[in-house]
N, C-alpha and C positions, 0 to 999 in steps of 0.2 A: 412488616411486623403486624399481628392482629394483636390486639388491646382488648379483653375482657374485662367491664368493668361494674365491678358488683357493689349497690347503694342501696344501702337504707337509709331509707327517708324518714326513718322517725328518728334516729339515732340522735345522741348529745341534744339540745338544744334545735335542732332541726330547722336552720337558716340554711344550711347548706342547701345552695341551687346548680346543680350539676344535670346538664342535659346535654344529649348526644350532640347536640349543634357547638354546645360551647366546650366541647371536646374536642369535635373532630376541627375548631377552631386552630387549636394547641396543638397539633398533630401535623404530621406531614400527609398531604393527600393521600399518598401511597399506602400508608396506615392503612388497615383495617380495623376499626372503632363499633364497637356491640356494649351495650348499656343495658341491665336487666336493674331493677329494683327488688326489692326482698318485700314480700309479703306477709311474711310469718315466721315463729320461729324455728330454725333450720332450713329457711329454705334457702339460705345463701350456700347450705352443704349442694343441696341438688343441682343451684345451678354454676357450681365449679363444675358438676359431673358433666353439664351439657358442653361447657367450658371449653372438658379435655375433650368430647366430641367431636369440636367442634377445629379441634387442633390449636388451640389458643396461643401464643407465644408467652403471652403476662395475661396474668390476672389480677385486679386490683381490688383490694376493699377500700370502699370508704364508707366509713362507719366508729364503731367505737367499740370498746375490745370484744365486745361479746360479738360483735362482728366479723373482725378481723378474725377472733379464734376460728368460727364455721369457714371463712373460707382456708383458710390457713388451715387446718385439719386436716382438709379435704386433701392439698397441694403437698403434705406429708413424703417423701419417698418419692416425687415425682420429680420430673422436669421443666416443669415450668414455672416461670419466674415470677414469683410475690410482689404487688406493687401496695403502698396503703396511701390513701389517704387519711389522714384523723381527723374525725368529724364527732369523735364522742366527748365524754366530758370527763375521763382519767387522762384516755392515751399512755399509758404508762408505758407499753412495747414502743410507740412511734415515738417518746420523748428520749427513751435509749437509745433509737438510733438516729437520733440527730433529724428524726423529720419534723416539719412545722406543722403547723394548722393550716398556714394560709392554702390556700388550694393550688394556687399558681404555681408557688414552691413546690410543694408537694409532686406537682405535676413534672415541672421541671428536673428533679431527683429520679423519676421515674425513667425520663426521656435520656438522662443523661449518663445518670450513674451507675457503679460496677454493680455487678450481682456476685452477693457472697452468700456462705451459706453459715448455716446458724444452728445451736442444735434446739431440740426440741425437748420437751416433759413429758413423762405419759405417766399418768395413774391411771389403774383398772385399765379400760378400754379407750380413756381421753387424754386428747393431749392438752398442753397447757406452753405458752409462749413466754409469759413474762412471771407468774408466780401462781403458786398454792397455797393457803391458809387452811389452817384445822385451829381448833379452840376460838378463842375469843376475832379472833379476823372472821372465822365462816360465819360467828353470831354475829358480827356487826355488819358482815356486806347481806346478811338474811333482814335485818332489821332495815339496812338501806333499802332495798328494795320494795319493802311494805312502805317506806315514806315513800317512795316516786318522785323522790327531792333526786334526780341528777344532776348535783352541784356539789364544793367541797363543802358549804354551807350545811348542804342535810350528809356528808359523811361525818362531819363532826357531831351533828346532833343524833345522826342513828349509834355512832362511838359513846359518844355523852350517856343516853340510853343502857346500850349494853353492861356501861362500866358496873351502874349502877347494882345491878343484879348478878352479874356473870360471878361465877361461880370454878376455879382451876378444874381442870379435866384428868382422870388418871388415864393417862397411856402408857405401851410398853412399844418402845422402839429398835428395832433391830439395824445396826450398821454393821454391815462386815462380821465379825465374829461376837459384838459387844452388842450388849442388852441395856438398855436405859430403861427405868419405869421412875415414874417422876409423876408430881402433880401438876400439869403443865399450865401455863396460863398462857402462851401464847406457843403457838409452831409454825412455820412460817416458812415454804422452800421458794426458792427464787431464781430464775434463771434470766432475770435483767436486773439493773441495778436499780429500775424505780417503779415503784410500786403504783404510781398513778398520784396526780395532785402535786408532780412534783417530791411527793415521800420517798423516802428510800429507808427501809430495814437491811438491807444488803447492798450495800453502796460499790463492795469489790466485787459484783457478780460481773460474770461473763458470758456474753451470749454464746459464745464458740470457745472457750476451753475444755468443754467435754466432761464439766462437772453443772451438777447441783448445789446450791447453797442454802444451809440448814442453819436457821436461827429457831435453839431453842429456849425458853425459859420458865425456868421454876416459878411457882406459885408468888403472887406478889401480894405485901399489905396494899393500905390505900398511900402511905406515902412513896413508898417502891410505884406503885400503877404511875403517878404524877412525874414522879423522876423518869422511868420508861419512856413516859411520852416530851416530854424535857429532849433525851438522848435521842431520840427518834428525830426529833427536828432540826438537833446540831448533828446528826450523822453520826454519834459516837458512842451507839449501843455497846462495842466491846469493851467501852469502860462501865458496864453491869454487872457485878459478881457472878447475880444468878443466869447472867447469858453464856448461854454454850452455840459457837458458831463451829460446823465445819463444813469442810468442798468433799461432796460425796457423788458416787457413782448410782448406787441405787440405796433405797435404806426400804424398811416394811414401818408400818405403824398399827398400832392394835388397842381398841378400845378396852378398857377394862374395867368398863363400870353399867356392861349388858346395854349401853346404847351403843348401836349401828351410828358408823362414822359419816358425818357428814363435813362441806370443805366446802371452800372459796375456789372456784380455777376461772384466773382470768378475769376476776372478779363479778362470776356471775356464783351464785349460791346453788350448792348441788347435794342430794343425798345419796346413803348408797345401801344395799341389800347386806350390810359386812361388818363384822367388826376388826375387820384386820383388810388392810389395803398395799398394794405394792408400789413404790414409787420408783422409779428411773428415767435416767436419760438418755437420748437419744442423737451420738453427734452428728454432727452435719448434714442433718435431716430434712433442710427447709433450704432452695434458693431463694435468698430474700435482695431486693435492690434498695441501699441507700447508702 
């Protein structure tokens, strides 16, 4: 088996100490063990491409989501088998699928376990593994990211932050043949059930049902906002009047108030050229092992 294994070293916390020797430790000789580090952003895209090159069998991130997604992108529609390490500071994809942090583990699950496959998200031209945020989520992981706090310490304080100013969004959202135009204060699709930290807004998501999960909700006062985040921690957002959940195949979303949409995927902050975006899913689009 050749093992491709793609690390960034600045990810999470960045204690993780992963060298080719303490690899091909864990491995059986016969293994074939290659180790690239990531230097900037996207290059963990290019060097999945040298990857498939290079004939790879597995590829591995370890990293933290915004890691995993570049390699994972890449691996879309392919054959070759997804490994992760989690090395960042959500993990919200590796905590859904039962992988640890520890590295050994981690490793272990790679060595050991079945490869299944998973489906995937695409909005516009990106894919997205574990979730999408529009409204108040894309303003709060925009705000995380100006603190450079990656902890759930500074996600609470860049949330704390946003509450204070945020402002509902009018959207109009198209499912199937029904039109929604709502003042939204939170949108939210989800294709794992946790969100990172541990959170979950979609606790029934399924990474391979061949749906999407849509949590949407209406504009909230400031005691509704407290209660929201109350149900967000005991897991039981569907006791929210103004929460609208469904399992959808693809749905459009469309800004209407002349700003160009921007969103959370995978909890890194993105903008876009558009006021109207297309969202679906993609099933069994990813071999992943855990």
């Amino acid at each position: 088996m050749k093992y491709f294994f793609i690390v960034n070293p600045n990810s999470g916390n960045a204690k993780h100490e992963i060298s080719i020797e303490f690899l091909q430790s864990k491995f059986s000789p016969k293994d074939k063990i290659i180790l690239k580090e990531t230097a900037y952003q996207f290059h963990a895209k290019e060097l999945v491409q040298e990857a498939i090159k290079q004939n790879a069998d597995v590829v591995v991130a370890c990293g933290g989501d915004g890691t995993i997604n570049e390699v994972a992108s890449a691996l879309v529609h392919t054959t070759i088998h997804f490994g992760i390490i989690p090395a960042g500071s959500g993990n919200g994809l590796a905590a859904n699928l039962g992988i640890p942090k520890d590295i050994n583990k981690a490793i272990e699950i790679i060595k050991n376990s079945a490869v299944r496959t998973m489906d995937v998200g695409r909005v516009e031209n990106k894919y997205f593994f574990s979730n999408l945020g529009f409204g108040i989520d894309a303003d709060i992981i925009h705000t995380y990211e100006q603190n450079q706090k990656r902890t759930i310490t500074g996600y609470v304080d860049a949330s704390v932050k946003t509450l204070i100013n945020y402002k509902s969004k009018l959207f109009r959202i198209y499912i199937d043949d029904v039109i929604i135009e709502k003042n939204f204060y939170y949108l939210f699709c989800s294709n794992s059930n946790i969100a990172g930290y541990g959170i979950s807004f979609t606790p029934n998501a399924d990474l391979s049902d061949g749906l999407l999960d849509l949590l949407m909700i209406e504009d909230l006062d400031v005691f509704e906002q407290f209660y929201f985040s109350v149900l967000v921690l005991a897991k039981k957002i569907d006791l929210m009047n103004k929460a609208r959940y469904k399992q959808v195949k693809k749905f459009t979303i469309e800004s209407l108030e002349d700003s160009k949409i921007s969103y959370q995927l995978d909890g890194e902050f993105q903008t876009t050229n558009s006021l109207k975006v297309k969202v679906e899913v993609l099933p069994n689009a990813l071999n992943i092992i855990y």
